[in-house]
N, C-alpha and C positions, 0 to 999 in steps of 0.2 A: 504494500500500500504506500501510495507518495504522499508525504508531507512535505508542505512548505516550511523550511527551518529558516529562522530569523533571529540575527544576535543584537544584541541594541548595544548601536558605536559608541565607540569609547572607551576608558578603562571607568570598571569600577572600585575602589579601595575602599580597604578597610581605615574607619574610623581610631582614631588614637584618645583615649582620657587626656583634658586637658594639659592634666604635670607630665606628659608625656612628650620625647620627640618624635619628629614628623617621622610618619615613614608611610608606605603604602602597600599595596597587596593589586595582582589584578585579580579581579573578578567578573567576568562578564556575566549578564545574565539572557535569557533567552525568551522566544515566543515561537512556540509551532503549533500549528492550524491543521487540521488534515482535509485538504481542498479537496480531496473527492464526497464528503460527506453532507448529505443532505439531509436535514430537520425534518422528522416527519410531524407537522404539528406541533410543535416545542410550542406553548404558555407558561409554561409554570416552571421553576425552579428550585431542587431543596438545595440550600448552603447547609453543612454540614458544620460545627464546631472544628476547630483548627488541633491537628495531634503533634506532637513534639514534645519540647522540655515545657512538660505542667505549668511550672510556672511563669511562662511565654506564652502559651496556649492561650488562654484566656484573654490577655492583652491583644492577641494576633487573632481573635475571634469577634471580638469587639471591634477592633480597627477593622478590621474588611467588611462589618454589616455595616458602620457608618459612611466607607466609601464606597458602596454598591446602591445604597439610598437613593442617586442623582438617577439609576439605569432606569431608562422607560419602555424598555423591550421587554421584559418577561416580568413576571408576577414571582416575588421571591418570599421562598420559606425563610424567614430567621432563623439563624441557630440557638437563639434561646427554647424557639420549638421544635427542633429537631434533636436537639439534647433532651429533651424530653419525651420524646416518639421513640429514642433509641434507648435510654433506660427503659421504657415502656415494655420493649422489643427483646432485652435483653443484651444486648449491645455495647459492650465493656469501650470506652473511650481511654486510652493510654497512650504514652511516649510512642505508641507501634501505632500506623496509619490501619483506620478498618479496612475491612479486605472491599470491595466491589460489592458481591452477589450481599453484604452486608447495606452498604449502600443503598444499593437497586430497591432494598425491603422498604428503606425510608421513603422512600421517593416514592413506592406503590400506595404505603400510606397515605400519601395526600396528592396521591392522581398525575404526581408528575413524572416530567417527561426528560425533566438532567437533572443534573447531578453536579456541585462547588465542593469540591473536595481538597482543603489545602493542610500544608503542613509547617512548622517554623525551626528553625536552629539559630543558637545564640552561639556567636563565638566569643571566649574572650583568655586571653593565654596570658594576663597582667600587664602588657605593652598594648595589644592593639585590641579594639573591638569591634561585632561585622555580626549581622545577622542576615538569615537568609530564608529567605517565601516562596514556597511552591504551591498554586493551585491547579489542581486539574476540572476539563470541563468534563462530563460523562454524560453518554447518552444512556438514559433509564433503562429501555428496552434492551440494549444491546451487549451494555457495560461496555462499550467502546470507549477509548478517551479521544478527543474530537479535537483537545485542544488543551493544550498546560504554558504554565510560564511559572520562568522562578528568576528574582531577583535576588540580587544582596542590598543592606541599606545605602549603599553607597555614599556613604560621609566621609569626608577628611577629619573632622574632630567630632566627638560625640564624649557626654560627661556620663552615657547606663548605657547597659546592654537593654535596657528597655527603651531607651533613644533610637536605638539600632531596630530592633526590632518593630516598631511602629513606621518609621522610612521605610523596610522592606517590603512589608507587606502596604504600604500606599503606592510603594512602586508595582507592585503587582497589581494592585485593584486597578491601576489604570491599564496595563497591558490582559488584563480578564475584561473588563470594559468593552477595551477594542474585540477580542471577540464575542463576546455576546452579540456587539453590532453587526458584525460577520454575521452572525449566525443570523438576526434579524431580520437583515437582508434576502440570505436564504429563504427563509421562512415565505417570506412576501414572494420572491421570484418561485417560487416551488406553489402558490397559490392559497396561502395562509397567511391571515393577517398580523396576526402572534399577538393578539386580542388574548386574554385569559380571563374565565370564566371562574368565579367566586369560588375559591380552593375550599373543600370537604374532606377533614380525615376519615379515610373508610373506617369503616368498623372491622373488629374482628371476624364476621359474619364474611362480608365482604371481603376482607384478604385472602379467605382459603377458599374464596369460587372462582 
């Protein structure tokens, strides 16, 4: 299958604590799309809670529902409810990303059709520090991933590893951004408005028909 791979120019470095001297690191980060993939009816979106270091997570699950807010293409699940739907479900959230076919269960719950699935890492070795964002996009039905991007924070000075990590994943919400517009677009040229219809968590009744 062809993906289009896409590196975004530049270098990127890791950030140093202030009483620190300069120095850098490169780190590029990346966007790939997979252009042969067509949306069948995509509305709706579950964003999933963000897995890595615990206490990152949380910070990096926050940050990306307040910058996914602005998107007018799809109708998105929060992850303060989808943390909820996945304890519900039985669905251990930890330092280890859930698996897909775990995933796919969320997103049958409340009818949709993809899948926000990111994850965070904090670097910090007492000299330099860098965190880094990967979300993946998934199509519900297929478990396909259609589309990921991972930044690092790319600072030259930062005073937390919680500085770092709040730039990474703003870096990434804007490169998930651009495609969900992708996909948007799709959607319309494929003959779907990508309108979405008042989201309903199935019932249990409903999950095993």
């Amino acid at each position: 299958r062809h993906t289009r791979y896409g590196t975004v120019t530049g270098v990127q470095t890791c950030a140093l604590p202030i009483s620190s001297v300069l120095a850098s690191c490169s780190n590029p980060g990346y966007l790939r799309v997979d252009d042969t993939f067509v949306p069948k009816g995509w509305a709706s979106i579950v964003v999933l809670p963000f897995s890595g270091q615990g206490h990152f997570a949380d910070l990096a699950t926050n940050t990306f529902a307040l910058h996914m807010v602005g998107q007018k293409h799809f109708v998105l699940v929060q992850p303060s409810e989808t943390k909820v739907t996945m304890t519900e479900l039985g669905i251990e959230r930890s330092e280890g990303s859930i698996t897909v076919v775990e995933a796919q269960k969320v997103a049958l719950h409340y009818n949709a059709q993809a899948i926000l699935m990111g994850n965070i890492d904090s670097y910090n070795n007492g000299m330099t520090l860098n965190a880094f964002a990967t979300v993946r996009l998934i199509d519900a039905v297929s478990g396909q991933i259609v589309g990921a991007a991972h930044e690092p924070a790319g600072l030259i000075f930062a005073y937390s590893e919680q500085q770092c990590v709040i730039s990474a994943v703003e870096n990434v919400s804007e490169k998930i951004n651009q495609v969900l517009f992708e996909m948007a677009e799709r959607n319309r040229a494929n003959g779907v408005d990508g309108q979405a219809k008042e989201l309903r968590p199935r019932s249990r009744s409903e999950e095993h028909t």
